[in-house]
C-alpha positions in Angstrom: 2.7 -4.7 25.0 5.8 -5.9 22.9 6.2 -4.3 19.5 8.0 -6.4 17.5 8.8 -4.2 15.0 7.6 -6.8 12.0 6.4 -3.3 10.1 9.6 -1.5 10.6 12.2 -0.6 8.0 14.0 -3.6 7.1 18.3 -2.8 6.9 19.0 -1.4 3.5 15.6 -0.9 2.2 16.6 -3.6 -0.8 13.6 -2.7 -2.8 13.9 1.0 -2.5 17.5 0.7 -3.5 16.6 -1.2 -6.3 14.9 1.8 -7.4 16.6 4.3 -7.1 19.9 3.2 -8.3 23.2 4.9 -7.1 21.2 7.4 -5.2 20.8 6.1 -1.7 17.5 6.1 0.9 19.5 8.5 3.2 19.7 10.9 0.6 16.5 10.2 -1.2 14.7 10.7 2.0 16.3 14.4 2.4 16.3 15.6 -0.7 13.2 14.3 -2.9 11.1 12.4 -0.5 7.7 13.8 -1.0 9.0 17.3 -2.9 11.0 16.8 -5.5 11.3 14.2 -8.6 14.2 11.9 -9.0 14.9 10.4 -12.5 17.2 6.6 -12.2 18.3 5.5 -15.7 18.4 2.5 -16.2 22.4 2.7 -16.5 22.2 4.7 -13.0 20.4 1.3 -12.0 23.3 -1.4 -13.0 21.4 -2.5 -16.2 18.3 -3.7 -14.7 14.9 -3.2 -17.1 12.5 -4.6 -14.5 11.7 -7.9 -17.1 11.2 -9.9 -13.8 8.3 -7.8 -12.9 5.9 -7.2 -15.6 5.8 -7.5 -20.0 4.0 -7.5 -22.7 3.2 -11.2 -22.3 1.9 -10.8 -18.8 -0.7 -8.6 -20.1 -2.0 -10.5 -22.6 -2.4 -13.5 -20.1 -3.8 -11.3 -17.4 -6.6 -10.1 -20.2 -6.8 -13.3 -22.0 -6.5 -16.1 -19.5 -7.1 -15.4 -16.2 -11.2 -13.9 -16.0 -10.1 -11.1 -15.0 -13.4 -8.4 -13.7 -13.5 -4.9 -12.8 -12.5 -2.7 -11.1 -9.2 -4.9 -12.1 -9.1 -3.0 -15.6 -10.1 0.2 -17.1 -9.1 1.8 -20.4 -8.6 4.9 -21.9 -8.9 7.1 -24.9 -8.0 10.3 -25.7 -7.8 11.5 -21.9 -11.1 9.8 -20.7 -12.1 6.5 -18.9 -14.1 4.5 -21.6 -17.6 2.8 -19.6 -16.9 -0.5 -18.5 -19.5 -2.0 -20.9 -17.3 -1.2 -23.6 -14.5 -3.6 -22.8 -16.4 -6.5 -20.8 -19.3 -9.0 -21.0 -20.4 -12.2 -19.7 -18.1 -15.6 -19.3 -21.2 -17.7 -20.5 -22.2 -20.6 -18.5 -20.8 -21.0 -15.6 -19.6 -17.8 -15.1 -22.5 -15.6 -15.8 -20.9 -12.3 -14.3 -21.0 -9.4 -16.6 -17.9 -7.4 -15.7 -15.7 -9.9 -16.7 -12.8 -8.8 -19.2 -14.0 -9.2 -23.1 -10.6 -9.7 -24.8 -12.0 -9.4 -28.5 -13.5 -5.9 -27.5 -10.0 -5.2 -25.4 -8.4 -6.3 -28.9 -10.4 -4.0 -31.2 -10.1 -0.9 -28.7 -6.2 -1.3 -28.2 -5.7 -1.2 -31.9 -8.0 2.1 -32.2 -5.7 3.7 -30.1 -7.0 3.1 -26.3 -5.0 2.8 -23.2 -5.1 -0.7 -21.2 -4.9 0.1 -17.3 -4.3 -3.2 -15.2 -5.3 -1.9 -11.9 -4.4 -3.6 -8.2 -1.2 -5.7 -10.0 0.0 -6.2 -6.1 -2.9 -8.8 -5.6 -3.5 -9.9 -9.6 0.7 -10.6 -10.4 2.7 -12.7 -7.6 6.1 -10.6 -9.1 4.7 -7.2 -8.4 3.0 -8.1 -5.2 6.4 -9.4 -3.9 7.7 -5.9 -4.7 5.0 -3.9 -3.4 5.1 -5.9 -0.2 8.8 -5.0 0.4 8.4 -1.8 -1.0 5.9 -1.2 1.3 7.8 -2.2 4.2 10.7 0.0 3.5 8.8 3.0 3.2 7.1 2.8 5.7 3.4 3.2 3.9 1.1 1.2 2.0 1.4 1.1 -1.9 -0.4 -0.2 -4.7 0.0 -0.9 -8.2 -1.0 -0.1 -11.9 0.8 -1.0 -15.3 -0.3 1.3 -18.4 -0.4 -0.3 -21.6 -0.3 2.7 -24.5 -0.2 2.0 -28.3 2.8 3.5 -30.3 2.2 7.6 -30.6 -0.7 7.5 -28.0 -1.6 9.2 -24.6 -4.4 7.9 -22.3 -4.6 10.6 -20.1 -4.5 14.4 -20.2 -2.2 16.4 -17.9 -2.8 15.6 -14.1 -1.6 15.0 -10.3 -2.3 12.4 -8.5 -3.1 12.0 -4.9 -0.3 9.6 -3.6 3.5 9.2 -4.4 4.2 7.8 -7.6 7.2 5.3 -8.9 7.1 4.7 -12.6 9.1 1.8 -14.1 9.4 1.9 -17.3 8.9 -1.8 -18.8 8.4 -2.1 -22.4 8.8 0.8 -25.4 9.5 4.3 -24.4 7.0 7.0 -23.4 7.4 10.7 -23.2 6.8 13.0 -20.0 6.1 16.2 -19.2 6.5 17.0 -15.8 5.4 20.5 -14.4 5.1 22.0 -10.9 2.0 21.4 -8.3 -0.5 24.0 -8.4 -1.0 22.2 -4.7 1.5 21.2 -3.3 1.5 17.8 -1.6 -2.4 17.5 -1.9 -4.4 15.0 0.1 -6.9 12.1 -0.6 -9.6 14.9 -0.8 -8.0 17.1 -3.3 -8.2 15.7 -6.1 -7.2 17.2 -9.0 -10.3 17.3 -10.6 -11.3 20.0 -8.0 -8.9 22.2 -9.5 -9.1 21.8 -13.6 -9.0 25.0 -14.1 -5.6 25.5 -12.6 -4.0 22.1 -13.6 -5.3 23.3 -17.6 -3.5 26.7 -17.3 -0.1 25.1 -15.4 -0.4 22.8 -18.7 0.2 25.7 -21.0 3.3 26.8 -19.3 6.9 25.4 -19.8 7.5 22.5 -18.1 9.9 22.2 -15.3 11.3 18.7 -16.9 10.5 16.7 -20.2 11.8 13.1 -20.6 12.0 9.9 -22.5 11.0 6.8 -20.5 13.3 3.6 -21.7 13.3 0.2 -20.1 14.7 0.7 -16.7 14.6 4.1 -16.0 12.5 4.8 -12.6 11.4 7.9 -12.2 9.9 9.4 -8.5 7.0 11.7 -8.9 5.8 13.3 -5.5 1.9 14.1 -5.3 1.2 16.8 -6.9 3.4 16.9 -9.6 1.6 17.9 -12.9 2.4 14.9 -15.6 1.1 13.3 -18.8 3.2 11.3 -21.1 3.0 9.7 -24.6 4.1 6.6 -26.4 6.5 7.3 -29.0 7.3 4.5 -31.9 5.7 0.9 -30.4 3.9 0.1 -27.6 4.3 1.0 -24.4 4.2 -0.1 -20.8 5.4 1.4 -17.4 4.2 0.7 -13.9 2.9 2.9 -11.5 3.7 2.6 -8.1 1.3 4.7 -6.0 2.6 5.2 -2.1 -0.5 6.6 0.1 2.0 8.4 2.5 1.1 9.0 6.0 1.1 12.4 6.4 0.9 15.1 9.3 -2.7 15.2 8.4 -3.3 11.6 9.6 -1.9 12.8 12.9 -4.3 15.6 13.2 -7.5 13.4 12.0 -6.5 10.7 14.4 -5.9 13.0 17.7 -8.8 14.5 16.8 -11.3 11.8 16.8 -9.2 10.2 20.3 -9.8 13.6 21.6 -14.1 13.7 20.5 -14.4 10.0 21.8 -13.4 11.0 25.6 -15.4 14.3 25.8 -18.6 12.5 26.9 -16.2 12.3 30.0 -16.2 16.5 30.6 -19.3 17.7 32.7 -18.9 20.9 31.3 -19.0 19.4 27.5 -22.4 17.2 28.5 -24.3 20.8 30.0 -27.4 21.8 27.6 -26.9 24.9 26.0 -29.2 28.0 27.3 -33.0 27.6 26.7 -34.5 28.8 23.8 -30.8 29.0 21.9 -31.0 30.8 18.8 -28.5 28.4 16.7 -27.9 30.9 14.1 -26.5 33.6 16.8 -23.3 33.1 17.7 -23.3 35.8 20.4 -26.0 33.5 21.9 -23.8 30.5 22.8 -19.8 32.6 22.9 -19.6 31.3 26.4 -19.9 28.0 25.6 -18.1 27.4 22.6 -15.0 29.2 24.4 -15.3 26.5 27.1 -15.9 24.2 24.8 -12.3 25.3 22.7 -10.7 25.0 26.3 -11.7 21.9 26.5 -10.9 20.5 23.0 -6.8 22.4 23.4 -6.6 21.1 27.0 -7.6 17.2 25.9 -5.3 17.3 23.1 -2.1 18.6 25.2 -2.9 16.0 27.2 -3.5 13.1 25.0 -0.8 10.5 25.7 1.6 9.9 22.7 1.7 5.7 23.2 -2.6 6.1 22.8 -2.2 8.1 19.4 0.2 5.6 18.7 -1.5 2.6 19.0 -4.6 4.2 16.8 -2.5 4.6 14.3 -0.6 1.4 14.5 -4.3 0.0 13.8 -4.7 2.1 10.8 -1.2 0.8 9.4 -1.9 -2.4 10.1 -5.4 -2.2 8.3 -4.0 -1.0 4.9 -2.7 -4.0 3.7 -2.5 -8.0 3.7 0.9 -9.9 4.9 2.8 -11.8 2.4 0.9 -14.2 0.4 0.6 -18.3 1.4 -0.4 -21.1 -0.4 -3.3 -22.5 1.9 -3.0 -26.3 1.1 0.5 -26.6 0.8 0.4 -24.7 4.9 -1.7 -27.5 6.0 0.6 -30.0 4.4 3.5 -28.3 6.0 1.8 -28.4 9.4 0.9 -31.8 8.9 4.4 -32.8 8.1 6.4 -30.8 10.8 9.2 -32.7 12.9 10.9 -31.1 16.3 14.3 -30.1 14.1 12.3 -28.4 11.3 12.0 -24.5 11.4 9.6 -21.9 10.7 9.3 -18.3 11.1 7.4 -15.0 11.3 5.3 -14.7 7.9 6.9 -11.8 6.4 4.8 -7.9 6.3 2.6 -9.3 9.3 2.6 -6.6 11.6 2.8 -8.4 14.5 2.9 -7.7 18.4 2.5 -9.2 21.9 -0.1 -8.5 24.2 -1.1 -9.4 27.6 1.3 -9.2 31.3 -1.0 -11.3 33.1 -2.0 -14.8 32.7 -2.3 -14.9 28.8 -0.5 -13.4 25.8 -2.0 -12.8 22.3 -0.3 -12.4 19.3 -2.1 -9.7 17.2 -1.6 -9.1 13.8 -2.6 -8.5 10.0 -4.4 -12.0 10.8 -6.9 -13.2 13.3 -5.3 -12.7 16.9 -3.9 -15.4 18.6 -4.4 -16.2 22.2 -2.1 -18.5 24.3 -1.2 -19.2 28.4 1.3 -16.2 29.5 4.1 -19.2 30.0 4.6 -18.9 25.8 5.3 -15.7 25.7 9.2 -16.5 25.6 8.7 -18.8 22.6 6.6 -16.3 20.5 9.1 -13.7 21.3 11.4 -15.7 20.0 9.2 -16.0 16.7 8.8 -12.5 16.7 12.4 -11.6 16.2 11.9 -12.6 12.6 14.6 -15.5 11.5 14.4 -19.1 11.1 13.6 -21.1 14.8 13.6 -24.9 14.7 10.2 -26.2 17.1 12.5 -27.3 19.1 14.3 -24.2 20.0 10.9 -22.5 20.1 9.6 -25.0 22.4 12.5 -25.0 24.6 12.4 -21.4 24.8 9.0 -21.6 26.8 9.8 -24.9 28.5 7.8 -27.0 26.1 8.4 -31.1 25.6 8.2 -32.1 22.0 4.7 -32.6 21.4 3.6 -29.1 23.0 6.2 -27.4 20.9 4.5 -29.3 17.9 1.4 -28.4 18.9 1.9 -24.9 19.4 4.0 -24.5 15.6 1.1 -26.0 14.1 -1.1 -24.1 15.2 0.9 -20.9 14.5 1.2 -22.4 10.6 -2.6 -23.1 10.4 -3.3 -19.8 12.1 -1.4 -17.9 9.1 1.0 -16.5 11.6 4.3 -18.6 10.6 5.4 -20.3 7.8 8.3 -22.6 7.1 11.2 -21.3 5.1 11.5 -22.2 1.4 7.8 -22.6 0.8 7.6 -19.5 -1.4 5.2 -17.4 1.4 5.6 -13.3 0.2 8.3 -14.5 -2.7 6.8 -17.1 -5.5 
């Protein structure tokens, strides 16, 4: 199996840079990287306020113009999630579904006071999804992303942690944080803080470790965990949240563990019934067995071969997100179109790696799997190393004559796995 490394850190981590101003990865990685906050003004940053990404103006179309539905949006008021039949309704006829964003009802709860909360932004705003895609490639772990839309001297939410990593950029008006110490430090998926209110109320009351004023450009890196609300000061207020689901040790474990389970069936002394008439409740009724049974489960996982936990978790990481976006007709059109001296290459974020010795060769991926004569492996390997290759050059790598080398890039542009340069796949 060739991995082609398509998911790997690209050189420089360009969107993570972006973010984090004069501080670079290296040293981001040591010193904050899932323990500590980082504050980037926005003067750190060069001057840059994000107004690429996200505004006011983009809210009120994504509310007003595009039908948006749940889960897409939520809103809050005074530290609680309103119901959903409080801000949608029916499109009327035609488009009859009934969690469809109502932008008179958005209109009268904003000026009351609520929080708007655009939700999934990295599939909804071709901007942000471009960002989260790279972002997502130089950390190495899938993100997502929120914008929260506060009116002047409001706060949606009380104090919190969340679950995943968290990027906020600042976008519009200023917003005040408080920031305070995990009562859990680096909590998982099935910690939520919810499960500890108690605990997250009290660390409330205490001083905070930082409080800070949010302007337009300022990025600020909140591990999971760390306590925070924050307030709108004078006008409205928007920052985005970039949420990174780290993979953690604890993804290791899970997935060793359920390799390990899987191949048990395969231990004679795992498959033996327990004695007759066991007494469940007794431990001292079945010790014997659940030693071996520990032996068993501490020998399998000494023995489990790195490359097979690997490849489970390759699967995983290739499961938690789409590749870059493409524009479906204009593909076709580019496919129908393409000449021997044109190029193409790899669709960006696609995950993608060769497998298959013998007498074929597949390309899997982040799209339906791809499965070709051995003899074209050199020519996909040639795709797979990520820049621009005319059909020509990709045919001759395999031996191709023109029309084979045709055939075979149109098929990879139909097939989702190339595209051709300039036609705005992962950056319109």
């Amino acid at each position: 199996m060739t991995d082609v490394g398509s998911h790997g850190v690209r050189a420089g981590r360009p969107a993570l840079t972006r973010l984090l101003g004069s501080l670079s990865p290296e040293d981001f990685a040591r010193d904050h990287w899932g323990h500590t906050l980082h504050l980037a003004a926005v003067a750190d940053r060069g001057g840059d306020t994000f107004d690429d990404l996200f505004s006011l103006d983009a809210v009120d179309d994504l509310v007003s113009e595009r039908g948006l539905r749940t889960p897409f949006l939520r809103v809050a008021k005074d530290g609680s999630t309103l119901p959903e039949s409080a801000f949608t309704s029916s499109g009327g006829t035609g488009a009859g579904m009934p969690d469809q964003v109502d932008d008179s009802k958005l209109l009268r709860l904003f000026a009351d006071g609520a929080t708007i909360v655009l939700q999934g932004l990295h599939r909804t705003w071709s901007p942000i999804r471009v960002l989260a895609d790279d972002l997502a490639a130089d950390l190495g772990s899938p993100v997502q992303v929120n914008a929260y839309v506060t009116p002047a001297a409001n706060q949606g939410f009380d104090d919190h942690y969340d679950v995943h990593d968290v990027f906020v950029l600042q976008i519009s008006g200023t917003k005040r944080w408080s920031l305070r110490e995990p009562v859990l430090p680096q909590p998982l998926r099935s910690q939520p803080w919810t499960d500890r209110r108690e605990e997250v109320a009290a660390a409330a009351q205490r001083p905070a470790h930082l409080e800070t004023t949010l302007e337009p450009g300022d990025c600020l890196y909140l591990p999971r965990g760390w306590i925070h609300s924050a307030r709108a000061m004078g006008e409205v207020s928007t920052h985005l949240t970039i949420g990174v689901h780290a993979w953690t040790r604890h993804h290791l474990a899970t997935s060793a563990l359920d390799l390990v389970a899987a191949g048990l069936g395969a231990e004679d002394e795992v498959r033996r019934s327990l004695p007759l008439g066991v007494d469940l409740s007794d431990p001292g009724g079945w010790h014997d067995d659940v030693e071996q049974v520990r032996e068993t489960l501490l020998r399998r996982l000494r023995e489990l071969p790195a490359d097979e936990l690997a490849a489970t978790l390759h699967a995983r990481q290739r499961g938690s997100a789409r590749p870059s976006a493409v524009r479906p007709l204009a593909q076709v059109a580019a496919a129908q179109s393409l000449t021997v001296d044109d190029e193409i290459l790899l669709r960006p974020h696609l995950v993608a790696q060769l497998q298959g010795e013998d007498e074929r060769v597949t390309v899997t991926s982040r799209v339906a799997a791809f499965t070709l004569p051995a003899s074209y492996r050199p020519a996909l390997e040639l795709l797979l190393e990520g820049g621009p290759v005319t059909v020509r050059d990709l045919g001759g790598a395999a031996g191709l004559d023109e029309d084979a080398a045709l055939q075979l890039a149109r098929g990879l542009l139909t097939r989702g796995i190339a595209v051709v340069p300039g036609s705005g796949a992962g950056h319109r």
